[in-house]
Steps between C-alpha positions, in 0.01 A plus 500: 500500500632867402452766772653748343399771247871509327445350166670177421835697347556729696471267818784226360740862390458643875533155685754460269728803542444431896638170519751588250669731726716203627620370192561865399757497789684246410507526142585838445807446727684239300640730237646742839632244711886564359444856534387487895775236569724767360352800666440341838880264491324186540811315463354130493308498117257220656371740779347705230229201441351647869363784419266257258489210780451743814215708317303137469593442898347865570210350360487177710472762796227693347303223382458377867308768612298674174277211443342500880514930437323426186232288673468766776434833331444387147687412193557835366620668842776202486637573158500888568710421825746296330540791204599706805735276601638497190564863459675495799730195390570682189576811627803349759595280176525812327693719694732217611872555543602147627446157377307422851295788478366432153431096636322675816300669190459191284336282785259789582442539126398159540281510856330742306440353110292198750237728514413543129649142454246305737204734541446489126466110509248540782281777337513283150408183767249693594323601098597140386494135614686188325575465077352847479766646819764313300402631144495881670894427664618364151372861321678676774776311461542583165575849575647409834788343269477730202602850733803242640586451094600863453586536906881418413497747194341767689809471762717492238358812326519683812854431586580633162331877583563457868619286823329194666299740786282603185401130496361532832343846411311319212368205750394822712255625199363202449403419862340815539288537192431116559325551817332872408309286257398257733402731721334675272319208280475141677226494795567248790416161438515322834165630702532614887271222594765285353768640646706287734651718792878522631485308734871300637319157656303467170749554227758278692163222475408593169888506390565187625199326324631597199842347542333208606326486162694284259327600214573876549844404603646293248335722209691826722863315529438366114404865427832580654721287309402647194573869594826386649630327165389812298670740795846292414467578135388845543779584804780350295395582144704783446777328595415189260436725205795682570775310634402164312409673148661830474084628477511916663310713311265278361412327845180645555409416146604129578338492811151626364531204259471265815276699685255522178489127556302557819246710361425310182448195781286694704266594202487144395403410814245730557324316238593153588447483912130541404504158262701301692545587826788684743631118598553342199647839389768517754575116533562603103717788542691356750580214250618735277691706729737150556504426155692827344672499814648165439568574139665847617745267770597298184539715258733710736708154573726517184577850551616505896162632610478794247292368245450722176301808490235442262480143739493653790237767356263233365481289825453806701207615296364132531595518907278800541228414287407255734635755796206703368235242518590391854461842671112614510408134517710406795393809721125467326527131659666599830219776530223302426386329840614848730069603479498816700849479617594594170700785599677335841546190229674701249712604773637193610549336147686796376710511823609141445529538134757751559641402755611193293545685198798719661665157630477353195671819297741581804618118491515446127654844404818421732528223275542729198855372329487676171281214361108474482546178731332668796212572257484138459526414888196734588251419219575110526465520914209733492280375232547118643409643854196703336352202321499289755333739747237525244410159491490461865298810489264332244475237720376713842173484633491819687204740412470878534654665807263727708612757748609357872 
């Protein structure tokens, strides 16, 4: 059922932009990560991959608290506090003069992208149950991945006119206008006689039956996995592109090509889910996931674990593809028996999807040795892990959570 009076279009663009906030921030950073290392004397190359890894821990933070906010005083009041937030992460990023300074930035940059990041799923929970939830999540995924495209480009562009702080000045625009439109176009969705109050005794009840919950868990850890093999690529892939193929200027022309993958899989999903199902369509993805990742491992064999470029381009694309298919099913799934703890729900599963997200990238980009073998190492580990979560999840019993 739609509550609200935004038209179809415009909804998916706003919702869109919101939730895209995160990716922004980590995107648009890639092409500035030499420059701050330079600027700030990070002396250790690898430490550079925090400011990408720490802004997704930020998050972990955030993500505790905005879904129980977002249950208390409404949907809309949670994303508007987490733009806040935001701002103020942005601003110390900004102005930063040390390499800690600009982390204490980054992890408040991401405390504050939660809000827009886990209030949104809520509010759509809220307008749209099951197949149809999933079909709205693959259309705003679409655009979720195609701003990320032209993210790296965009921080190149402005490091040619200007230094990295303008990066941050950009994410600062975007953020604002973002919620101003909110604010001044989307009503509130969740009701005040369905509101569920702060209250410490209930959310530690209510938080713990949803840990309990193997369905919810296994689709939030599997949801997880994913993000954490596609935070390896996207922490080291400057590094790949560069060191491995002698790829600079072109890199955010390169890296589009992957990330178009995602979005052309999102759009054929959108179609699909509806046909056949979010199961089948992950247990299928998942499948495919292994398959070019195998095929990427032995292809990069012959060549000391730098397989060619148009190789390694061509499984990637592949690899994503199915990347693409995986992500608005997964948290569609993982969403699907939360009932009014929708918002509290989202919480949790993003938390934990994080949470292993950042030890997957953290643990897998130390084993960065100039070849695309960690690549292989995440993708193999986490898509095995994800697919068999899945089928244990399949295989639950447990029915919709209510509030303790």
């Amino acid at each position: 059922m739609n509550k609200s009076p935004l038209k179809l279009p415009e909804f998916v663009i706003l919702f869109a932009l919101l939730t895209s906030i995160t990716a922004l921030s980590i995107d648009a950073m890639l092409p500035a990560l030499p420059q701050i290392s330079a600027d700030l004397a990070i002396s250790d190359p690898l430490d550079s991959q925090l400011i990408i890894s720490l802004f997704i821990f930020g998050m972990v933070f955030g993500e505790l608290f905005i879904g129980p906010v977002s249950d208390a005083i409404g949907r809309k009041g949670a994303i508007l506090l987490g733009v806040g937030i935001y701002v103020g992460g942005t601003l110390v990023a900004m102005t930063a003069s040390t390499f800690e300074v600009l982390i204490l930035g980054r992890i408040i940059q991401g405390i504050g992208a939660s809000g827009p990041k886990i209030a949104t799923r809520a509010l759509i929970r809220d307008q749209y149950e099951g197949e149809a939830m999933a079909r709205i999540m693959s259309f705003i995924m679409v655009i979720f991945i195609m701003i990320p495209m032209i993210a790296p480009a965009f921080g190149q562009l402005v490091l040619a006119i200007a230094e990295w702080r303008y990066i941050f000045f950009s994410f600062l625009v975007l953020s604002l206008s973002t919620g101003i439109w909110l604010i001044v176009r989307q009503p509130e969705t969740l009701l005040p006689e369905n509101r569920i109050p702060l209250s410490p005794g209930k959310l530690m009840k209510s938080t713990g039956r949803i840990l309990k919950h193997g369905k919810v868990m296994c689709y939030s850890v599997s949801g997880g996995m994913i993000f954490g093999a596609l935070l390896v690529y996207v922490s080291t892939s400057q590094s790949i592109f560069e060191d491995l193929y002698g790829v600079v200027d072109n890199f955010p022309l390169y890296f589009a090509v992957l990330a178009s993958s995602v979005a052309l899989s999102s759009l054929i999903n959108s179609q699909l889910v509806m046909r056949f199902g979010m199961h089948r369509m992950v247990v299928v993805a998942l499948s495919g996931l292994l398959l070019f990742t195998a095929s990427l491992f032995f292809f990069a064999l012959p060549y000391n674990g730098i397989p060619p470029f148009a190789v390694f381009m061509v499984n990637g694309f592949f690899i994503f593809l199915w990347v693409g298919i995986l992500f608005g099913n997964i948290n569609a799934m993982a969403m699907q028996s939360l009932g009014k703890m929708a918002g509290l729900g989202a919480s949790v599963i993003a938390s934990i999807s994080s949470l292993v997200a950042v030890a997957v990238s953290i643990s897998a980009g130390r084993l960065y040795d100039g070849t695309v073998m960690h690549m292989v190492i995440a993708l193999s580990f986490c898509g095995i892990t994800a697919l068999i979560l899945v089928l244990v999840a399949k295989r639950s019993k447990a029915g919709a959570l209510l509030p303790a």
